[in-house]
C-alpha positions as CSV (number, residue, x, y, z in Angstrom):
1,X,-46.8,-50.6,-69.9
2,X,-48.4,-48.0,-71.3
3,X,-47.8,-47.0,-75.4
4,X,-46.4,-43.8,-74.0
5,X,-43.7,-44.9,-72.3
6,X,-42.6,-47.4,-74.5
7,X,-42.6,-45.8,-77.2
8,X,-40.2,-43.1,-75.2
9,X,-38.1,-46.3,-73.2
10,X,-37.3,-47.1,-77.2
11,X,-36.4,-43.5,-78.0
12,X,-34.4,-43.3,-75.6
13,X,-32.7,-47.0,-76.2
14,X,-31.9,-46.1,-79.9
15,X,-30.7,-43.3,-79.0
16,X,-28.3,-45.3,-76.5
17,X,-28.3,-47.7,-79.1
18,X,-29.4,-50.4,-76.8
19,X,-32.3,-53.1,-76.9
20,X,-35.0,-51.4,-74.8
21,X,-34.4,-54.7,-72.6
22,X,-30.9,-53.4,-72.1
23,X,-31.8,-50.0,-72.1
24,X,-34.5,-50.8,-68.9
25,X,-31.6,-53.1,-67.0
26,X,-29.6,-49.5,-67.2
27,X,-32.3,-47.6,-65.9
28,X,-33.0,-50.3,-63.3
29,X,-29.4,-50.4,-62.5
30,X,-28.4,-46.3,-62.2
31,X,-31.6,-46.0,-60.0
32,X,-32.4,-48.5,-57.7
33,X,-29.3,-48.2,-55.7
34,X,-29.6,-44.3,-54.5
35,X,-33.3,-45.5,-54.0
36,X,-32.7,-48.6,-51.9
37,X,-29.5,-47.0,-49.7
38,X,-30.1,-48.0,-46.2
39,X,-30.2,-45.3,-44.0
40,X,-29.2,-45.4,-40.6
41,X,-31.4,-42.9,-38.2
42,X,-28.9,-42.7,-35.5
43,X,-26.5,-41.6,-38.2
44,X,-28.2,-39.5,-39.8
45,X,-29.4,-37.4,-36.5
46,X,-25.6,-37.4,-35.1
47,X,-24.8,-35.4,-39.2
48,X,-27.8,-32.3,-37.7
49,X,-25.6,-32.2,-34.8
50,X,-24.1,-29.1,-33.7
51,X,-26.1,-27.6,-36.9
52,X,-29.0,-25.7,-35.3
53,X,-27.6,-22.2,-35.4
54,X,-29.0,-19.6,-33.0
55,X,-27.0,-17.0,-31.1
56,X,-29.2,-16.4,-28.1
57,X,-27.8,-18.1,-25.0
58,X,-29.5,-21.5,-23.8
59,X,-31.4,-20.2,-21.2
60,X,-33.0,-17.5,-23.7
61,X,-34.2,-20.5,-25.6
62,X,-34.8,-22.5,-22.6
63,X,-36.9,-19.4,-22.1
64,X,-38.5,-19.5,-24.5
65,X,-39.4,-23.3,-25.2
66,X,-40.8,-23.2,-21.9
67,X,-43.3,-19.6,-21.9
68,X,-44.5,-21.0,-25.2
69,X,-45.9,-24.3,-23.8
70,X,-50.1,-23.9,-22.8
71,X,-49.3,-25.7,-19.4
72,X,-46.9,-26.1,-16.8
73,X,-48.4,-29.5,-15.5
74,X,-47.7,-32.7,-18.0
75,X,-50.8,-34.9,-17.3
76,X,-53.8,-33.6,-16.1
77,X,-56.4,-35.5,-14.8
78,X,-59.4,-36.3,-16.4
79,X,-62.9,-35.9,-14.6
């Protein structure tokens, strides 16, 4: 460990007054949890649902999506 940060880790311990042993097992503990959370994809994409907000109808957008694309044809053939 660098001087720098142990010299700040036992700052910050006295001023806890805690080892800096005990002062890195509270660090350890208050962090690694929102760090580690298991996320679940399908979750989180249901929580964006419904939150795109655009007042055009859906076949203005479709509209759109579709006279923006560079080609009507999906695969083209290579020669």
């Amino acid at each position: 460990m660098d001087d720098q940060l142990y010299e700040a880790l036992g700052r910050l311990a006295a001023r806890e007054q805690r080892s800096i042993s005990q002062q890195v097992i509270v660090i350890l503990k208050e962090h690694l949890p929102r760090s580690m959370r298991h996320t679940n994809a399908t979750e989180d994409f249901l929580a964006l649902f419904a939150t795109w907000k655009d007042d055009r109808p859906a076949e203005e957008i479709v509209r759109e999506i579709r006279g923006s694309r560079k080609s009507g044809r999906r695969f083209e053939e290579v020669q």
